[in-house]
Structure formats: C-alpha cells, structure tokens
C-alpha positions as CSV (number, residue, x, y, z in Angstrom):
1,X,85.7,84.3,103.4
2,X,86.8,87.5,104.6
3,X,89.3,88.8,107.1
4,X,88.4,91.3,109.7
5,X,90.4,93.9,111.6
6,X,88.5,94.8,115.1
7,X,89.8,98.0,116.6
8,X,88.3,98.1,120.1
9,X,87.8,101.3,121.2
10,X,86.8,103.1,124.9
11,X,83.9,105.1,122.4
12,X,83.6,103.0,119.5
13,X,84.6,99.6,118.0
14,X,85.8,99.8,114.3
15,X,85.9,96.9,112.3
16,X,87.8,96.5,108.9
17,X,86.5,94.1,106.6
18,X,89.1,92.8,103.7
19,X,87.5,90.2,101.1
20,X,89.3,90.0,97.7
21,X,91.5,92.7,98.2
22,X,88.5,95.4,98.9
23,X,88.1,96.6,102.5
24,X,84.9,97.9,104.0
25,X,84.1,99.2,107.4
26,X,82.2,99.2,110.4
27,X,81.2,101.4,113.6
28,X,79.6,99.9,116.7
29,X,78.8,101.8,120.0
30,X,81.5,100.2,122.3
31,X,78.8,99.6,124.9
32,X,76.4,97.9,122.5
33,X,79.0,95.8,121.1
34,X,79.9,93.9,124.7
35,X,75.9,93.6,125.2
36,X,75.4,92.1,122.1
37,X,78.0,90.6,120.0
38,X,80.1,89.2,123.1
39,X,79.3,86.3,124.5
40,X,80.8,83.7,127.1
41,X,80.9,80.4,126.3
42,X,82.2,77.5,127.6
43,X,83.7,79.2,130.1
44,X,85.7,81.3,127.1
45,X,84.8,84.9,125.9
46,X,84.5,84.7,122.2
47,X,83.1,87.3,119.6
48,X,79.5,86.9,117.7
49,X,80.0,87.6,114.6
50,X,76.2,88.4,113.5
51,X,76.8,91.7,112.6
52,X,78.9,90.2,109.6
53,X,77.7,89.2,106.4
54,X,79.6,86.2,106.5
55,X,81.8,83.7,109.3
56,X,85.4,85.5,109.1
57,X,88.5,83.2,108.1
58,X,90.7,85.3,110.6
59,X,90.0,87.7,113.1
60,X,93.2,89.9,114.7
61,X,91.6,92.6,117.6
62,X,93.5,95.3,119.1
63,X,92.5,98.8,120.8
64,X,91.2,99.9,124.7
65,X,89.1,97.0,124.9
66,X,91.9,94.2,124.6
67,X,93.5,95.2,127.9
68,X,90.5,94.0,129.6
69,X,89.8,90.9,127.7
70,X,90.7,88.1,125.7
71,X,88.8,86.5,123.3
72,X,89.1,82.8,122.2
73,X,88.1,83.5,118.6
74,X,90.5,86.2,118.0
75,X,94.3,87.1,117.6
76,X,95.1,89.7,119.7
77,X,97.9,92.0,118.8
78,X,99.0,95.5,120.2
79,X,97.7,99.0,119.4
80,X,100.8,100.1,118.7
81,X,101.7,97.8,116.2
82,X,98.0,98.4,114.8
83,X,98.3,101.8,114.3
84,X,102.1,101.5,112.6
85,X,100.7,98.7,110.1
86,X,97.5,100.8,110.0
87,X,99.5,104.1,108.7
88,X,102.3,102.4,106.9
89,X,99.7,100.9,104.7
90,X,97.8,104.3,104.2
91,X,100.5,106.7,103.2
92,X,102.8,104.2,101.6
93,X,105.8,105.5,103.5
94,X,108.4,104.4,105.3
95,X,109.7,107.6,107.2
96,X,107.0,109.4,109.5
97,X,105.6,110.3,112.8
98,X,102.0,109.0,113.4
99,X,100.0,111.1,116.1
100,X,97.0,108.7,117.3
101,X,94.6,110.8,119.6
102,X,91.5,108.5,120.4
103,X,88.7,108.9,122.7
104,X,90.8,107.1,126.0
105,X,94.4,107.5,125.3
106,X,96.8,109.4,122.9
107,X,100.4,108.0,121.8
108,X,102.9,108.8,119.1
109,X,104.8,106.6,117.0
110,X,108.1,107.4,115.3
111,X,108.4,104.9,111.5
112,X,112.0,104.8,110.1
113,X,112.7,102.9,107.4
114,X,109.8,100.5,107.8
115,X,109.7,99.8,111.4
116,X,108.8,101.2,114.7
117,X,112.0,102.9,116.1
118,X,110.5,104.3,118.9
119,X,106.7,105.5,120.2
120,X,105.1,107.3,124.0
121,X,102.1,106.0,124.8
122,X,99.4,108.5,127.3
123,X,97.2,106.3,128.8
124,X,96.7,107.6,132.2
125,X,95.5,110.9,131.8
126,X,92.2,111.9,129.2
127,X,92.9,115.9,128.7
128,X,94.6,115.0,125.7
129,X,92.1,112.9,123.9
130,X,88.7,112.9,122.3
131,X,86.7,111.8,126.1
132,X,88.1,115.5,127.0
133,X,86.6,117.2,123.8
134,X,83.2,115.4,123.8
135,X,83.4,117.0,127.5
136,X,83.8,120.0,126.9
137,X,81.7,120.3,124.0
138,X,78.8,119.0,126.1
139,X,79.7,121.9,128.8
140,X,79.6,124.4,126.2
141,X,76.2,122.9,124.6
142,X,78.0,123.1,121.1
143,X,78.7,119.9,118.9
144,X,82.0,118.4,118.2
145,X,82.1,120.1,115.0
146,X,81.4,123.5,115.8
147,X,83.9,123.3,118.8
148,X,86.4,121.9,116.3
149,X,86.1,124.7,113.9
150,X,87.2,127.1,116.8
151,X,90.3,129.1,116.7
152,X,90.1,132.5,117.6
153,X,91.5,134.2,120.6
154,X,91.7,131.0,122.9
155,X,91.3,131.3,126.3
156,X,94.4,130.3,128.5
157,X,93.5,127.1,130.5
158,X,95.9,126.2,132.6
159,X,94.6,122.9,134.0
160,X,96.2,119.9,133.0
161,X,94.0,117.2,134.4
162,X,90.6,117.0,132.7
163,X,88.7,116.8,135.8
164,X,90.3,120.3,137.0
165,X,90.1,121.4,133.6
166,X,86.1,120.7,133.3
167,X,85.7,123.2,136.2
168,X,87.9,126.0,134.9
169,X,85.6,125.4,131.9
170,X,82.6,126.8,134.1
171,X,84.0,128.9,135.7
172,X,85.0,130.5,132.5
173,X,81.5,130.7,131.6
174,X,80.7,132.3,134.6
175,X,83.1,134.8,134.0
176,X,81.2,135.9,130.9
177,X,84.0,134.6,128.4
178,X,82.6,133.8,124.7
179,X,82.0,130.2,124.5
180,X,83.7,129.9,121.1
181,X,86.9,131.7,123.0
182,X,86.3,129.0,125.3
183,X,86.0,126.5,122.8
184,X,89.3,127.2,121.3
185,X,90.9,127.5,124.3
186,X,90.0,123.7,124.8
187,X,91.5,123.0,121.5
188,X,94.5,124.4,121.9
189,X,95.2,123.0,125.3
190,X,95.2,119.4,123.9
191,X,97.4,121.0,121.1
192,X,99.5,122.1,124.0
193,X,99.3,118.8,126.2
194,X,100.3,116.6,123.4
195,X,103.3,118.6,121.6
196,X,106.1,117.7,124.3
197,X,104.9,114.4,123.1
198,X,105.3,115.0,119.3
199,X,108.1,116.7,119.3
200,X,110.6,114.3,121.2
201,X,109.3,112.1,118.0
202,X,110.8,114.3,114.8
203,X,110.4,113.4,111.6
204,X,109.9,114.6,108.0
205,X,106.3,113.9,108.1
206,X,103.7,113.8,110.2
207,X,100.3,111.9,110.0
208,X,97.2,111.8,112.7
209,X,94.8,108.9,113.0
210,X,92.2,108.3,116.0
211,X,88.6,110.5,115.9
212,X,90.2,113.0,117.0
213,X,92.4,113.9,113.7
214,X,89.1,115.1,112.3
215,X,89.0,118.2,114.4
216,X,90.7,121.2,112.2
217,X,91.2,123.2,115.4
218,X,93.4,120.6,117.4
219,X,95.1,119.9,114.1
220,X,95.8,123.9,113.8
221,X,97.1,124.5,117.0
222,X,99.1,121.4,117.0
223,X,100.6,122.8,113.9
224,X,101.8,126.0,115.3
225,X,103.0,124.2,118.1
226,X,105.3,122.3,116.1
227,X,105.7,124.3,113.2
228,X,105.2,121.7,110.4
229,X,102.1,120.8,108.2
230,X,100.4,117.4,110.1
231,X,98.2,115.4,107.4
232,X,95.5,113.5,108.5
233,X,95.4,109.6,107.1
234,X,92.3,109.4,105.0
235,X,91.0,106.9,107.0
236,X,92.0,107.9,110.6
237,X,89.4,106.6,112.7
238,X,89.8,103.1,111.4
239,X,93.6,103.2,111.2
240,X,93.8,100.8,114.0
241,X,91.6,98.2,112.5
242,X,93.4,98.6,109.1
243,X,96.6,97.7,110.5
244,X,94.5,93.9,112.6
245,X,94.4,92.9,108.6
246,X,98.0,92.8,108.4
247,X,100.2,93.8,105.4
C-alpha cells in the first residue's frame, strides 16, 4: 500500500504517490477533482480515491483547497510546512530560501539549519502569481510559454493590483506597444511585486517551486532584482505534495 501526498491547488491538484521508496505523480484539473473524486458521506467530506491504482495506507493533503475544506479521510497539514519538507527533501540542504509562486497565492520560506526560521505568505492579492500570468497571456493571445520566454525591453506597468493591471495591459495594446514588450513587461512586474518579499528572506541559496518557477522570464527578472542565481527544484510544481509524504 502506498502513501499519497495531495497538494490541493486553486488551478491544479497534484498528487505524489510514494510505494517502496519510488514516488510517482499526478495532475488533476482542480475543478474536475471536487466533481468527481469528492464525495460527502455520512454527513463527512471524504476523498474517492478511484483515480489510484490502489486504496492508500495514509493520505496527508495540504494547498488552496484545505482552507475551505476538511476531509475525514485525510491528514491535513499546512502549505507552509509542505513546501519546507517538500524542498528540504529535493535539494538536500539545510540552509536556503524557497520562493513558492502558485497559481492563487505566493509566499517565501527562509530554512536554517533544518527548520523553518521564518516565511511571508501573499494570499490576498493574485499579481504576483501564476492566475495573473495565465491572464495576461490570454490578453495578449500568446501561450504561457512564449510569454515566459520574454525579456526584452519591458514595458513599465505600474499597477499593482491585477485587476488594474489587466486594463493597463489593453490599454497598452491600444497604444501600439509590441505585445512581447508587453509580455515582458508582465514578467518583470511579478519579478518586481515579489522581490520586497524575497529579499527580507536572505540566504545563500535560493530555490522556486509552484508552476510558476517554470517561467525563465520571471525567474530572470527576479534574478536581477536580487542579484543572485535562483535554481528551480526539479520538481517544482509538485513540491507541495512531496513534502504531504513526510521525511
């Protein structure tokens, strides 16, 4: 019997699956997750596990979705201690900063010797997080991957709410600017947003997890903004459901 990681994201629900020391992984639209592998019974909200091989032998959940339920069948832990066991276990370290920029929230974690010594969690605004760049690329009709690969001559944006920020986006356009100017200038705003963030957390090294650590251009302007290399963990979007299994 296996034990499973659930990381349950605003975009996606990752699931980490650990049977004789192997792990394998899973990606399920968040909405078609809640339709069809949660069910209430017994006047209890449990998990179905059907999209599993196998009945789990333990079950630890964290991520956007835990703040709005509770599941009988399942341990619920924080996403900050996720995302700490999560990277601690992926670089083998015991000294770094982890950047964790997912599709609803953003929050960075500072690791000495071993454990959590301090962390800022941005949960209230989206213009730093992967909701604002699947926004923006759907403005600019380009896909995440082209936008991600922009990085010359940004355009200034000086919104920092995402909602004022999609219309300066327009009005951009409108202005004639080059949408990949545009594009980068989207990048490096949530470079911009989430430095202050990063850099009240200094450390030797610095890691990113969340979907969002796959976009080179956020990565690039974060960089500059804090002037040191940022790695990202090798398997970032699933960080959070690494660190359910426990180590």
């Amino acid at each position: 019997m296996a034990d499973v990681g659930i990381d349950l994201g605003s975009r996606f629900v990752k699931v980490a699956i650990r049977e004789n020391n192997d792990i394998n992984f899973k990606i399920i639209d968040t909405v078609t997750f809640y339709k069809d592998f949660v069910k209430r019974k017994n006047d209890k909200i449990e998990i179905n596990f059907d999209f599993l091989e196998d009945k789990p032998e333990r079950v630890v959940a964290t991520g956007y979705g835990r703040n709005i339920l509770s599941f009988a069948n399942a341990e619920i832990i924080s996403e900050i201690k996720a995302h700490f066991r999560g990277a601690k276990e992926q670089t083998g370290l015991k000294n770094f900063t982890l950047i964790d920029l997912g599709g609803q929230d953003s929050k960075v974690i500072k690791v000495d010797e071993g454990f959590i010594e301090d962390f800022i969690m941005n949960d209230k605004c989206a213009a730093s997080t992967g909701r604002f760049l699947e926004t923006a690329a759907n403005i600019l009709k380009m896909d995440l991957k082209e936008l991600g690969e922009c990085t010359e001559n940004p355009v200034k944006l000086n919104s920092t709410c995402a909602i004022f920020s999609e219309s300066e986006i327009i009005g951009k356009i409108a202005e004639g600017v080059d949408f990949r100017e545009i594009a980068a200038g989207v990048n490096e705003s949530i470079a911009k947003r989430i430095a202050p963030l990063v850099k009240r957390m200094k450390s030797e090294k610095y890691f990113m997890s969340g979907g969002v650590a796959s976009i080179f251009a956020v990565r690039y302007f974060l960089e500059k903004e804090i002037n040191t290399e940022i790695l990202p963990l090798k398997n970032s979007q699933f960080n959070g459901c690494i660190g359910c299994l426990g180590y």
